[in-house]
C-alpha positions in Angstrom: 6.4 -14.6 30.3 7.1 -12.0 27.5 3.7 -11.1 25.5 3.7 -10.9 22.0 0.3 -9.1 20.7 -0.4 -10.5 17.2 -3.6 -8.2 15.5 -4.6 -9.9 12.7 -4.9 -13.8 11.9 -5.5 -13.8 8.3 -3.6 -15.6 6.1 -0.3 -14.3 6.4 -0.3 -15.2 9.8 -0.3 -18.6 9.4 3.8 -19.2 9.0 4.6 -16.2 12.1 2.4 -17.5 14.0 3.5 -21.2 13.9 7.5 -20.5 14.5 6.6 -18.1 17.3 4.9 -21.2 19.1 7.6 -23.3 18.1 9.6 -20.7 20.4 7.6 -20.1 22.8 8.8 -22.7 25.2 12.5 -21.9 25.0 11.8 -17.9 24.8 9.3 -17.7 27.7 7.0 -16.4 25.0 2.7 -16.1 25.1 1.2 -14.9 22.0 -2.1 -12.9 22.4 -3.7 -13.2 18.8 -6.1 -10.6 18.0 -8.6 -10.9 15.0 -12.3 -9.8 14.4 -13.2 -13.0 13.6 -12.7 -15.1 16.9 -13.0 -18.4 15.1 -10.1 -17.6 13.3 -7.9 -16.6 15.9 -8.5 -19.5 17.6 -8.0 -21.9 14.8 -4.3 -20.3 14.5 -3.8 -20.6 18.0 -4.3 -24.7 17.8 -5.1 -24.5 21.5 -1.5 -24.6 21.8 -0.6 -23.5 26.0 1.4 -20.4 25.3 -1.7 -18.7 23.4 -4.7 -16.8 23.6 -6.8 -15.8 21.2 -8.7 -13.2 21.4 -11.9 -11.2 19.5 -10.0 -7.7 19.0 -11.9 -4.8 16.9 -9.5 -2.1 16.6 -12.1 0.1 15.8 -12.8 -0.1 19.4 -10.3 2.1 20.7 -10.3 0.7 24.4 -10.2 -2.6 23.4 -7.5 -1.9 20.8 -5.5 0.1 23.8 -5.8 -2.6 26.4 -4.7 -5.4 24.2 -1.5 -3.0 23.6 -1.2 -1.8 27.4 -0.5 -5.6 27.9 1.7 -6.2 25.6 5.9 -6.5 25.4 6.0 -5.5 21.7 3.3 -6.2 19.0 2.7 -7.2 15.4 0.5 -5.6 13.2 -0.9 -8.0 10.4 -3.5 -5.4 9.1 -4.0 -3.6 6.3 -1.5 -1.1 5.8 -3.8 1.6 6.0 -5.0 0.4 9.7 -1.7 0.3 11.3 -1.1 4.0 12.2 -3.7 4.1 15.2 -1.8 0.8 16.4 1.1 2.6 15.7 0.4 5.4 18.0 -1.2 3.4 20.8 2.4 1.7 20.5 4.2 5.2 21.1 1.7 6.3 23.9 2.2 2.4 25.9 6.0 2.8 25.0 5.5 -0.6 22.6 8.0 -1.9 19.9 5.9 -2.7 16.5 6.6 -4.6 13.7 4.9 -4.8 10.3 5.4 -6.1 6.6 3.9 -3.2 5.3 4.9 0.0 3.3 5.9 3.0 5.9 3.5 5.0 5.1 4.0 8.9 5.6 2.3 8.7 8.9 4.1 6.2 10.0 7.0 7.9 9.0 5.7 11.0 10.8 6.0 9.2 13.9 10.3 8.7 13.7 10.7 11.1 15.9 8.2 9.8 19.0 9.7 6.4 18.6 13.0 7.6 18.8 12.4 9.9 22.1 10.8 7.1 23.6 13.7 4.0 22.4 11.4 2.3 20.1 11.5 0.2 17.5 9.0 0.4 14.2 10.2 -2.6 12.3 8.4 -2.0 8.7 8.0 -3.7 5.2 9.7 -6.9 7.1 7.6 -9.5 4.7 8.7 -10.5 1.0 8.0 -7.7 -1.3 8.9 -5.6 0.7 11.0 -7.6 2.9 13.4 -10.4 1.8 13.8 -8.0 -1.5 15.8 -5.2 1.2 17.4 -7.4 2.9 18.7 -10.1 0.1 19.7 -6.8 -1.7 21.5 -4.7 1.2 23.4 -8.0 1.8 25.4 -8.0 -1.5 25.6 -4.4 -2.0 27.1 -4.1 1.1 29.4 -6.5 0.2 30.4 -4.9 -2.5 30.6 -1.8 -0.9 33.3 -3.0 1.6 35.3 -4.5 -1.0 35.6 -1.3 -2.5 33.6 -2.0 -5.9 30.9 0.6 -7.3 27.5 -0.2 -7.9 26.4 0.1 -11.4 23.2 -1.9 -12.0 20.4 -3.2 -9.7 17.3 -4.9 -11.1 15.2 -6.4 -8.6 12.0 -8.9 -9.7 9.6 -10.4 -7.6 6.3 -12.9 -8.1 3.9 -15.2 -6.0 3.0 -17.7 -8.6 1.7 -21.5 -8.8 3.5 -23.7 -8.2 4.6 -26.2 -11.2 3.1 -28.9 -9.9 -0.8 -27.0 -9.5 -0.1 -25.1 -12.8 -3.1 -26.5 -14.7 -4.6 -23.1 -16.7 -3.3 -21.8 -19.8 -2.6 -18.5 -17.7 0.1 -20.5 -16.1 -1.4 -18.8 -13.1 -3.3 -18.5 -10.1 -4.2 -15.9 -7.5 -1.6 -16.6 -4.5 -2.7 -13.5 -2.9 -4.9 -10.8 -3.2 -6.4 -10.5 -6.7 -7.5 -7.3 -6.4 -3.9 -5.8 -6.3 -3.2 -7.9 -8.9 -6.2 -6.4 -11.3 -5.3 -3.3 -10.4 -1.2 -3.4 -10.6 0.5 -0.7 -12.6 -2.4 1.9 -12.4 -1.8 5.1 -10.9 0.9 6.5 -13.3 3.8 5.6 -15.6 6.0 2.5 -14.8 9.7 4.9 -14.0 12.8 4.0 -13.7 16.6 4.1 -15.1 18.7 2.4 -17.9 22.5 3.3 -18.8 21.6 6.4 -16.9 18.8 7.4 -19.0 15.2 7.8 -17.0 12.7 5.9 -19.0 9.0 5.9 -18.2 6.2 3.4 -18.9 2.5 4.3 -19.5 0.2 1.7 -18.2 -1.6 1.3 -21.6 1.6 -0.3 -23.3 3.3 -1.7 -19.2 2.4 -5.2 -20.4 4.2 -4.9 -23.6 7.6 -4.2 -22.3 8.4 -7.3 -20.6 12.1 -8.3 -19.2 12.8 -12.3 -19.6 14.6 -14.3 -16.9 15.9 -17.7 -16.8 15.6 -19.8 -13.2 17.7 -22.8 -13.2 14.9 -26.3 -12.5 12.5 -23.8 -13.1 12.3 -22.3 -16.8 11.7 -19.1 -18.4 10.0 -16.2 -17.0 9.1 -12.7 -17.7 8.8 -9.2 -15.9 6.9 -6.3 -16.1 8.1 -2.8 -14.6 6.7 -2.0 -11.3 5.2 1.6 -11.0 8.4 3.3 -9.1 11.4 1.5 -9.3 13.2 4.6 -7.6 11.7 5.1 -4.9 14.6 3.4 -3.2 17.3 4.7 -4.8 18.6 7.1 -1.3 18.0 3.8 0.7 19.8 1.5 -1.0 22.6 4.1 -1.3 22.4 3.6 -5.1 21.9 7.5 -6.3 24.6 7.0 -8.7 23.7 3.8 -10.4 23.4 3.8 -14.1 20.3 1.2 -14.3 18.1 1.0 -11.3 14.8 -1.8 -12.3 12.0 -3.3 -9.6 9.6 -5.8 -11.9 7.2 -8.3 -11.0 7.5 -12.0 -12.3 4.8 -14.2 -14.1 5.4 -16.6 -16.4 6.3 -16.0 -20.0 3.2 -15.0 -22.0 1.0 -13.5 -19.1 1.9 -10.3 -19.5 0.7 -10.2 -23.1 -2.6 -12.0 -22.4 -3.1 -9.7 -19.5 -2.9 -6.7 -21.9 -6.0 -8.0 -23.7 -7.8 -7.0 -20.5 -6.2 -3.4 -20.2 -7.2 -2.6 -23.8 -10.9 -3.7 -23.4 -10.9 -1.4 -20.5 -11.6 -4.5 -18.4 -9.5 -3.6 -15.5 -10.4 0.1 -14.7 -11.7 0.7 -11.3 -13.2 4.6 -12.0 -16.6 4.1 -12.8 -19.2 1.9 -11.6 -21.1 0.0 -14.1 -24.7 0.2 -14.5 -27.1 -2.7 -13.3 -24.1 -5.2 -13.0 -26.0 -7.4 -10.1 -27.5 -8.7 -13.2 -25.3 -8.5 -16.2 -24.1 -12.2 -17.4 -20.3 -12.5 -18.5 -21.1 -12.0 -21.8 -22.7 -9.0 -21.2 -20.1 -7.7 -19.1 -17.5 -8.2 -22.3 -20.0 -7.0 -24.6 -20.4 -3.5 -22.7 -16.8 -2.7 -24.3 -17.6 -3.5 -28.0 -19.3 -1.9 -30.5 -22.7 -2.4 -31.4 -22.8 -4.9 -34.6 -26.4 -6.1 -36.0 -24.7 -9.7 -37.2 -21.3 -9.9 -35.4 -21.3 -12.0 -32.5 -19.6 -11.1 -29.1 -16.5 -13.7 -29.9 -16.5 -12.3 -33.3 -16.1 -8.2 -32.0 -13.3 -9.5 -29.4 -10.7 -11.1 -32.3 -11.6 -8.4 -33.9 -10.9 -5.9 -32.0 -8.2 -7.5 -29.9 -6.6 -8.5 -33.6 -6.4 -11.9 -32.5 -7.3 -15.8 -34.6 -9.4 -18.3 -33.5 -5.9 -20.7 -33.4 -4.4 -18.2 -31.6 -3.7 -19.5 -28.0 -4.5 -16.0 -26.4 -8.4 -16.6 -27.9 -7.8 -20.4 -26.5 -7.2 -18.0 -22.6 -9.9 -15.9 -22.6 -12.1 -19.1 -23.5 -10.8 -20.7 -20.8 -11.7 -18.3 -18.2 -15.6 -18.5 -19.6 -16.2 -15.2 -20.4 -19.1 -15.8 -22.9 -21.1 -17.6 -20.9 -24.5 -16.0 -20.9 -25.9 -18.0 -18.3 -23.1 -16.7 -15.5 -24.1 -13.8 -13.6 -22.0 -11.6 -12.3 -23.7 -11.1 -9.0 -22.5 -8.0 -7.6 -24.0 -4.8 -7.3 -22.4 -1.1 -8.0 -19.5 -3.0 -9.4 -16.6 -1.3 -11.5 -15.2 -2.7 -14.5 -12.1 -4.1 -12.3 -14.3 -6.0 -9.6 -16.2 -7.8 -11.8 -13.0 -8.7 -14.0 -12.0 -9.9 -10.4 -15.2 -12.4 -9.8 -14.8 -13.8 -13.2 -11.1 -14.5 -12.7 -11.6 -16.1 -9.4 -14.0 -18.8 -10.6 -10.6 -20.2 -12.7 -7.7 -18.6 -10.7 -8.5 -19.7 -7.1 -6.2 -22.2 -6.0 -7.7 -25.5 -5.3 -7.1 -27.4 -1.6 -4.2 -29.7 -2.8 -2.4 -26.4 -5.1 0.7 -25.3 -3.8 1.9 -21.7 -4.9 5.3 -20.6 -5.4 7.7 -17.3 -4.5 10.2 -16.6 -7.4 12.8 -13.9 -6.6 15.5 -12.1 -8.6 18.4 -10.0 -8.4 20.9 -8.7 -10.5 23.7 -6.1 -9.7 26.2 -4.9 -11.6 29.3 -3.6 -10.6 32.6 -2.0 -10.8 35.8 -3.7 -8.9 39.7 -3.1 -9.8 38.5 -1.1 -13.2 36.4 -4.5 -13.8 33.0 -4.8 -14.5 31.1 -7.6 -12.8 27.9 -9.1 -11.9 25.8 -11.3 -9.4 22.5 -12.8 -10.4 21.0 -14.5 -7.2 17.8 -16.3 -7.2 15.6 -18.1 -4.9 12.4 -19.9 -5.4 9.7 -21.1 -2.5 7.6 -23.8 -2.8 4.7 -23.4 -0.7 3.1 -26.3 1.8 -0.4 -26.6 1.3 -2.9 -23.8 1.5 -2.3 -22.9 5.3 1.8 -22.5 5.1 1.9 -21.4 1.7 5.1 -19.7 0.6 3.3 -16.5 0.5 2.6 -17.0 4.1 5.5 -18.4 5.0 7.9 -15.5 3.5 5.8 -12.7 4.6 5.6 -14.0 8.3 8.7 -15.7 9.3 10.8 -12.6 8.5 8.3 -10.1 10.5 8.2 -13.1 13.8 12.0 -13.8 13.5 12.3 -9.7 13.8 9.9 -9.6 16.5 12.0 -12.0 18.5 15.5 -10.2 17.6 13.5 -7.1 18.8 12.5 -8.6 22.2 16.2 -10.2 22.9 17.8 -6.8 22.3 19.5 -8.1 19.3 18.0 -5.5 16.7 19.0 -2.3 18.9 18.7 1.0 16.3 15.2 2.9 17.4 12.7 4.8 14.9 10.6 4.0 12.3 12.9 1.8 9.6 13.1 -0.9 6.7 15.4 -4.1 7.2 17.9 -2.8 5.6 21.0 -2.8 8.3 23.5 -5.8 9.3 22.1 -6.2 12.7 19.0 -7.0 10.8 19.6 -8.4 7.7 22.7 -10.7 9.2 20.3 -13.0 11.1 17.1 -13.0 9.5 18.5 -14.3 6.4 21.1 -16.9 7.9 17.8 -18.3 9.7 15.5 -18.4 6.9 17.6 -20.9 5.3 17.1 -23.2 7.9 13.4 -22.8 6.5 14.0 -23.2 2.8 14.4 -19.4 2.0 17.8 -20.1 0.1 19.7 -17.6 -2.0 21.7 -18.9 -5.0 24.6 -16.6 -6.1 26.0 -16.2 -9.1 28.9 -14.7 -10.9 27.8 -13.5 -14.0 29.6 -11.7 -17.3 28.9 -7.9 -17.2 27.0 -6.5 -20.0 25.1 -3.9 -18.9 22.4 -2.6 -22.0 24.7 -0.1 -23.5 28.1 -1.8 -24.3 28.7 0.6 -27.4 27.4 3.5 -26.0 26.5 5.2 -28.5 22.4 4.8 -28.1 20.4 5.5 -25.0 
């Protein structure tokens, strides 16, 4: 049988793991899945006969390397930071890899080696970044052969509730991790291109410059710019565009209520904050506010936020029961961001019967027969229950239905590389229809965000 090493069980692994049994018969597959935690890996393999779970520490560096040794190709589901020393196990045992995460420059450093050696580094094969290169690649390729010149791309993204478990005024939930979401858009200005102008975003006003989008069965939502919207410009062959946009979806008023947070310094992660084992939430909101001798805590925080007691953002920050004196925070040598992160997980953690939801977005804008054009296509996933979630299920089935193209000879270009070619993108996406990962496309009037041209 062909081996499949799977390190990591968490739960993004829930969805891969699943369809790779489902093949497993027909294939002549056995999946060897790796995790720290044995308990878990065995609870994903379901004692199913074509699986073996085992406790893997990749810290231990002979384990790590006979798990690889044995292996036909292997899937990292680590953090991205921890694949590299897979990655160059996988070069030294002459191992195909695949990942959903960012190629980072190590990985990247390792192009050559895989190359020299006929291997294939499959990365940021999940969602975001996954199904976003691929759904992309597909039209603008399309375009491309029909001879029509890209002049817009916007690309948006969000794991959200779904509407059926939306039940806070937030109109959200954490669907994955909550500390990228408490920290997303630090590390620099928001950039990216309009009408050929390069506009740039600081973090303190990113949640006040919101795009709006309208999903058909679904409503209205909004976007905020993510931090580098050009960073695949040279990939997706788009160095000319006039408006090149990445943005991540929430629904419409969460980007404002979010900003309530940034401004109270709530979600900086730079300094730890003294004796926070102890501090209560209202304490923990109080540390940002001025010292008043008769103003109460709720009283500083419309005040200084500029907000009414009627106003519905007051009504979201009540909900999430950040006065409450008798809550303690609990954690020790805690930043301003982790702590914003316990409180938002005691009303943002999805409950056992909540189903989450994958919204994507794309718009491109083009030129064809001195016509301009555009395609807006859209898909939304609903996820199972809190084992297949649509999270799970579009970050894993893309990185196993790779795996398997990879082992049948199918996907055949070596090096380390994104899903962005035919032989990739052809397959993947025709089969994750069959899974409810459907595309809509639609023609849409071009109107670009400069039809008079005369401001920038």
């Amino acid at each position: 049988m062909r081996t499949i090493l799977i390190i990591g069980a968490g739960r993004s692994a829930s969805s891969l793991i699943q369809y790779l049994l489902s093949k497993s018969e027909k294939e002549n597959l056995h999946l060897i899945i790796g995790d720290l935690s044995m308990t878990l890996a065995q609870k994903k393999t379901n004692n199913h006969p074509n699986a073996t779970p085992i406790d893997l520490n990749i810290f231990d560096e002979n384990q790590r390397k006979e798990a690889i040794q044995k292996a036909d190709i292997v899937i990292s589901m680590l953090p991205a930071h921890l694949h590299i020393e897979v990655a160059r196990d996988c070069i030294v045992y002459k191992k195909s890899m695949v990942t959903a995460s960012y190629v980072s420059d190590a990985m990247q450093e390792l192009d050559a080696a895989a190359k020299e050696n006929n291997l294939i580094f499959m990365n940021e094969i999940g969602l975001d970044p996954g199904i976003d290169h691929m759904s992309a690649m597909k039209i603008i390729d399309e375009i491309g052969d029909k001879g029509g010149k890209m002049l817009l791309f916007e690309s948006f993204c969000g794991g959200l509730v779904a509407p059926e478990s939306d039940t806070n005024l937030w109109n959200y939930k954490f669907t994955w991790a909550p500390r990228n979401v408490v920290l997303a858009g630090q590390g620099g200005a928001a950039k990216f291109i309009q009408e050929g102008a390069y506009k740039y975003i600081p973090y303190c006003n990113l949640f006040r410059r919101t795009e709006f989008l309208e999903v058909e069965d679904y409503g209205r939502f909004e976007a905020y710019s993510n931090r580098d919207s050009l960073k695949y410009r040279s990939v997706y062959r788009l160095d000319d565009v006039l408006t090149l946009y990445r943005g991540t979806i929430r629904r419409v008023g969460f980007s404002k209520a979010w900003n309530m947070f940034v401004q109270l310094g709530m979600t900086d992660d730079s300094y730890v904050m003294e004796d926070s084992e102890h501090m209560s939430y209202r304490k923990f909101v109080n540390s940002f506010l001025p010292y008043h001798p008769t103003d109460s805590v709720e009283i500083k925080v419309r005040l200084i936020l500029k907000i009414d007691q009627d106003d519905i953002m007051w009504d979201k920050l009540v909900e999430l029961d950040l006065f409450n004196s008798k809550k303690i925070v609990g954690l020790k040598n805690a930043t301003p961001a982790q702590i914003l992160e316990k409180i938002l997980s005691d009303s943002w953690t999805l409950q056992p019967d909540d189903k989450d939801m994958i919204v994507m977005y794309h718009k491109f804008g083009y030129e064809l027969d001195g016509v301009k054009r555009q395609i807006d296509s859209k898909m939304v996933c609903i996820g199972e229950d809190q084992t297949y979630t649509a999270m799970a299920k579009t970050v894993g089935l893309p990185v196993a239905m790779a795996t398997l193209l990879i082992l049948n000879g199918k996907i055949t270009t070596p090096g380390v590389q994104l899903p962005i070619r035919k032989e990739v993108y052809v397959p993947i996406l025709k089969e994750l229809e069959e899974y409810g990962v459907v595309f809509k496309e639609q023609a849409m009037p071009y109107l670009g965000y400069n039809p008079i041209k005369n401001f920038s």
